[in-house]
N, C-alpha and C positions, 0 to 999 in steps of 0.2 A: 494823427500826430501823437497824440495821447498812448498809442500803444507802444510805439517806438520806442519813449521814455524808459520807460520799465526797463526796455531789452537792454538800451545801452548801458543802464546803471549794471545790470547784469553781468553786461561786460565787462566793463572797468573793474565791477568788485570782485568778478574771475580772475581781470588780468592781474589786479593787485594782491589776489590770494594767491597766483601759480609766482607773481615776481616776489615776494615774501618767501615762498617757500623755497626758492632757487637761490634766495641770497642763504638763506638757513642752509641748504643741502651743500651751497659753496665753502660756509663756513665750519661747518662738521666734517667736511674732506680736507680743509686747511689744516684745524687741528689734527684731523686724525695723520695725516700726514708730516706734520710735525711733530708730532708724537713717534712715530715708528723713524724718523730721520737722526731724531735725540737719543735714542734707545741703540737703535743702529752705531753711531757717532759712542755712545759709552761702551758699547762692548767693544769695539775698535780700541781707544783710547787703552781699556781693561787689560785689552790683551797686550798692547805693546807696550802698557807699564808693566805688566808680568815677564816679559819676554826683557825688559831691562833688566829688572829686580835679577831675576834670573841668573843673566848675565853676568850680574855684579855681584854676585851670591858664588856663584862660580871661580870667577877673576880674584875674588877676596880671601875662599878657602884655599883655591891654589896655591896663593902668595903665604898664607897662615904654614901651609904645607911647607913649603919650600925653604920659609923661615925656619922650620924644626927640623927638618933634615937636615937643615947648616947649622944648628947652634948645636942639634945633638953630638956632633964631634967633637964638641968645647965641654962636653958635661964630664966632669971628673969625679963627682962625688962630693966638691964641696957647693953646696948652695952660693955661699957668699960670693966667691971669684963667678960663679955660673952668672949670677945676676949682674956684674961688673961686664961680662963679655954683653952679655943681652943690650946693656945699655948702650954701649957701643954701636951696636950691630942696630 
């Protein structure tokens, strides 16, 4: 009976070093995983606020454009009245 003892302590203190190590190995693959999930998520994010900026970088110079090609036919040479129409417009 006496030698039994030893073995089962054996055991337990196995099973309790492989279930430690399984909770560790669980938890190093949760972070890592939430890691590459967040990383993932910011570059998504990255690009589709480039892809707005963009857009509206775009939409903004067009209308800048569009502005100067319509006030350009109001430019006469005097500053003063130019700036009178600008304000208008």
């Amino acid at each position: 009976m006496k030698l039994r003892r030893p073995a089962i302590k054996k055991q337990i203190l196995a099973l309790l070093v492989l279930s430690i190590a399984l909770i560790w190995i669980g938890a190093v693959l949760e972070i890592y995983l939430g890691y590459r999930s967040a990383l993932h998520e910011g570059e998504t994010r990255t690009t589709n606020e480039a892809q707005v900026f963009s857009e509206w970088s775009r939409s903004t110079l067009k209308r800048i454009n569009e502005f100067i090609l319509y006030a350009r036919s109001d430019w006469k040479g005097d500053a003063g009245a130019f700036a009178t129409v600008v304000r208008r417009s």
